[in-house]
C-alpha positions in Angstrom: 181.7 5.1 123.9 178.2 4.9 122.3 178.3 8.7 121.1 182.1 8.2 119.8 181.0 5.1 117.6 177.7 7.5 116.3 180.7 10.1 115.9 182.7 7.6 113.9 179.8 6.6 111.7 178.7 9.9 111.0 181.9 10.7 109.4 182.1 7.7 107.7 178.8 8.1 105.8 179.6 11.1 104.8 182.8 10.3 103.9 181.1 8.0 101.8 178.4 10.5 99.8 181.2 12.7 99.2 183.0 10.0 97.7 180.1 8.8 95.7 179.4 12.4 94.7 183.6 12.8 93.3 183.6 9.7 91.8 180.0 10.4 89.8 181.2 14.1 88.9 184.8 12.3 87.9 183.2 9.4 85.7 181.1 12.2 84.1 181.2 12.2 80.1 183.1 15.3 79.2 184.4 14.7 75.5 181.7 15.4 73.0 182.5 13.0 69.8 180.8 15.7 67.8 183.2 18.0 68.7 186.1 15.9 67.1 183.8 14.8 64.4 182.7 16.3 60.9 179.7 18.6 61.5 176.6 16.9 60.8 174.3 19.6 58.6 170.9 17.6 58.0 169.6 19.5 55.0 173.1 19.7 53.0 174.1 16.1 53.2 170.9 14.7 52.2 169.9 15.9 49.0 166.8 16.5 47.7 167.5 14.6 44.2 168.8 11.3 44.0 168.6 8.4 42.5 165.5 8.5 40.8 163.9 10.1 43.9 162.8 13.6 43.8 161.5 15.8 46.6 158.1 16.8 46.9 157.5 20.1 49.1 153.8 19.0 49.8 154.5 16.0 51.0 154.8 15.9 54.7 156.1 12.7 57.2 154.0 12.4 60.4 155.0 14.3 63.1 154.7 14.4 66.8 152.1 16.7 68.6 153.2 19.9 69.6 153.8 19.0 73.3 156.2 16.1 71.9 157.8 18.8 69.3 159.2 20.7 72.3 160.7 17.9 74.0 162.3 16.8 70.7 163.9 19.9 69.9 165.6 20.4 73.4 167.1 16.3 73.1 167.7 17.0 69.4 170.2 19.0 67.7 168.8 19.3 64.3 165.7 17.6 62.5 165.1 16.7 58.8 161.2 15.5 57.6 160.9 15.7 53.5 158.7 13.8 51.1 160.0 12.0 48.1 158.4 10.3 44.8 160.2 8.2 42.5 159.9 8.1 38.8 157.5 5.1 39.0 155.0 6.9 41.3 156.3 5.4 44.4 156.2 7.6 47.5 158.5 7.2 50.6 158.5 9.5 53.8 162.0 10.3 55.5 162.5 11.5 58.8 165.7 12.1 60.4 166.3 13.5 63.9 170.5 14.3 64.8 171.4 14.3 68.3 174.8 15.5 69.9 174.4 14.1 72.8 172.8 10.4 72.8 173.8 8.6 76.1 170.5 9.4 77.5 167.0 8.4 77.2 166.1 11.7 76.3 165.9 11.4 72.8 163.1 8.5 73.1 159.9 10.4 72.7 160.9 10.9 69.0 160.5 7.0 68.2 157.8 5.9 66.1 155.9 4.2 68.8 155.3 7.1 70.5 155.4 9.7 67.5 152.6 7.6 65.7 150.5 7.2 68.7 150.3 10.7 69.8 149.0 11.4 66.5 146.1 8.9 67.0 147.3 5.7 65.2 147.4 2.5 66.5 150.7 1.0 66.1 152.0 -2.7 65.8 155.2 -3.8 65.4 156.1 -6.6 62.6 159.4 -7.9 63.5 163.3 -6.9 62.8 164.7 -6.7 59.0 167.8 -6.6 57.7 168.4 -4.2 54.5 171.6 -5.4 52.5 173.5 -2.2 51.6 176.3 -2.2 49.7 178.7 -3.6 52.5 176.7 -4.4 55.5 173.6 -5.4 56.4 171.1 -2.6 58.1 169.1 -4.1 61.0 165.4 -2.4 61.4 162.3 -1.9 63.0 159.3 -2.2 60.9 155.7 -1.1 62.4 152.4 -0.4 61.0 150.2 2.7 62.4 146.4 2.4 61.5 144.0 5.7 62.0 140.8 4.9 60.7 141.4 3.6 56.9 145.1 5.2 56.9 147.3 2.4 56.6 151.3 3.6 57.1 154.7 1.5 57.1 157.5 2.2 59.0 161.1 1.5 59.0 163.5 2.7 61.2 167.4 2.2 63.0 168.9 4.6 65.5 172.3 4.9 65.7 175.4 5.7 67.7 178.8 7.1 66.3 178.8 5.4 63.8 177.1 2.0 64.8 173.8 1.2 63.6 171.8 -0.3 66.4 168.0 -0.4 68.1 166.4 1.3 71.2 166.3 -1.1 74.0 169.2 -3.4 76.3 171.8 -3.3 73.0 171.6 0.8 72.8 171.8 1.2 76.7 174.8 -0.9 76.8 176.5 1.3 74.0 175.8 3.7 75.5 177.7 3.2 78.6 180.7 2.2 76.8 180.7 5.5 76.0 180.1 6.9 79.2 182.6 4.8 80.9 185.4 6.1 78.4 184.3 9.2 79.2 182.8 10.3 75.9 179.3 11.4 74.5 178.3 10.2 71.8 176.1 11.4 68.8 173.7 10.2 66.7 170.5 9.8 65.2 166.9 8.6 64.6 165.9 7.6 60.7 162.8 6.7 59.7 161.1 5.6 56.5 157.6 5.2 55.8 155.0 4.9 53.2 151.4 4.8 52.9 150.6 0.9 51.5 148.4 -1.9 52.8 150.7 -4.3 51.7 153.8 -5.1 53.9 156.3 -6.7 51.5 155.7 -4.2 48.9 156.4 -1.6 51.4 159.7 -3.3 52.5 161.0 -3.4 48.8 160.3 0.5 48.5 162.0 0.8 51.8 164.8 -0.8 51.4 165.6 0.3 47.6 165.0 3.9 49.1 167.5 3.3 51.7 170.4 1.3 49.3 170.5 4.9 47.1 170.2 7.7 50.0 173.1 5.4 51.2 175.0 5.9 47.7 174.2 9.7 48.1 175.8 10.6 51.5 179.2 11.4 51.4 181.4 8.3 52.1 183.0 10.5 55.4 179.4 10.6 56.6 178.0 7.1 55.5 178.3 4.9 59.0 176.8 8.1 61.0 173.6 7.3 59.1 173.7 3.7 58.7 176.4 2.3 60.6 179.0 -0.1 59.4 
C-alpha cells in the first residue's frame, strides 16, 4: 500500500512540473508591440537642429565602461548619445537607449546610477521632478555624479509603450500587465545632463531642452519618448 501511495505521488508531482512548465511556456509573451508599432529609427527622428539647439560632434555624454557597453547592446536595440549647445552658450547632453523588448530587467545596467558610477563618479540622487510639456506633466529622476571637481546633472524617465514611468515597483508592475496580456513591450531610456554646480539652473536647462525635442518628434512618435 505504502509503494502504491509513493507510486501515486510520483505521478502527481510530476504531473504537476509538467503543468507548471505548460502553463509558463503558454503565459509566455509572444506579441512584440514593436512589431505592430512604427519603427523607432533613433538618429532620424531626433534631429540634430532644433529649436535653438544645435549639435556639436565633439561633444560627447558619459558613457558606460566597455564591459557595461556589451551588456547594453545585447538588452538594447538601438542607442543615440549627441551633444548639443544652444544659442546662449548653454550645453545639454542627450542620451537615449531604444529597447524592443522591455519586460525584463535586462535593460538596467544602462541607468544612470550604474552608468555614472562605473565611470568613477559618485552619484546622489535629488528627488523626483515633474517637467510641464505641452499636455502632460514628465515625471523624472534627477542625480548629481561628482569625479573630482567634475560636477554633472542628470535627468532621466524610462518608458514603456508609450507610458512614461521610473525604474522600480511602478515599472515592474507594467511590465507584467504586459506580460500577462501576452505582449512585449518596448521602450526606452532618456537622459539629460549638463555640466553645472548649480541644481536649479540645471533643471531650467533641462526642462526647456526637453519641452522643444518634445515639439520636434513627430506627433506619431511623441508618447514613445515621453509618454502621455
Amino acid at each position: 500500500m505504502a509503494a502504491k501511495n509513493s507510486f501515486v505521488g510520483l505521478v502527481l508531482a510530476c504531473g504537476c512540473m509538467f503543468g507548471a512548465a505548460y502553463c509558463a511556456e503558454a503565459l509566455k509573451p509572444t506579441q512584440s508591440l514593436a512589431d505592430i508599432r512604427p519603427k523607432v529609427v533613433l538618429d532620424q527622428l531626433i534631429p540634430t537642429q532644433f529649436g535653438g539647439w544645435k549639435e556639436v560632434p565633439s561633444l560627447r555624454p558619459v558613457l558606460p565602461d566597455p564591459t557595461v557597453q556589451k551588456v547594453i547592446e545585447s538588452a538594447y536595440s538601438e542607442t543615440l548619445a549627441r551633444g548639443y549647445v544652444n544659442d546662449k552658450g548653454q550645453i545639454v547632453m542627450l542620451t537615449v537607449a531604444y529597447g524592443k523588448d522591455q519586460n525584463s530587467e535586462s535593460t538596467a545596467a544602462h541607468r544612470p546610477e550604474f552608468c555614472y558610477t562605473g565611470q568613477g563618479f559618485t552619484v546622489r540622487e535629488l528627488g523626483i521632478h515633474q517637467a510641464q510639456l505641452a499636455n502632460h506633466a514628465l515625471t523624472m529622476r534627477q542625480l548629481v555624479g561628482t569625479r573630482e571637481n567634475y560636477v554633472e546633472h542628470i535627468s532621466y524617465w524610462v518608458t514603456l509603450d508609450d507610458k512614461a514611468t521610473l525604474p522600480g515597483l511602478g515599472r515592474k508592475l507594467a511590465q507584467l500587465r504586459f506580460g500577462l496580456h501576452g505582449q512585449i513591450a518596448d521602450g526606452m531610456l532618456v537622459r539629460v545632463s549638463s555640466a553645472s554646480r548649480d541644481a536649479h539652473a540645471a533643471e531650467q536647462v533641462h526642462d526647456a531642452f526637453i519641452r522643444d525635442l518634445e515639439q520636434q518628434i513627430p506627433s506619431a512618435f511623441r508618447p514613445r519618448f515621453f509618454g502621455s
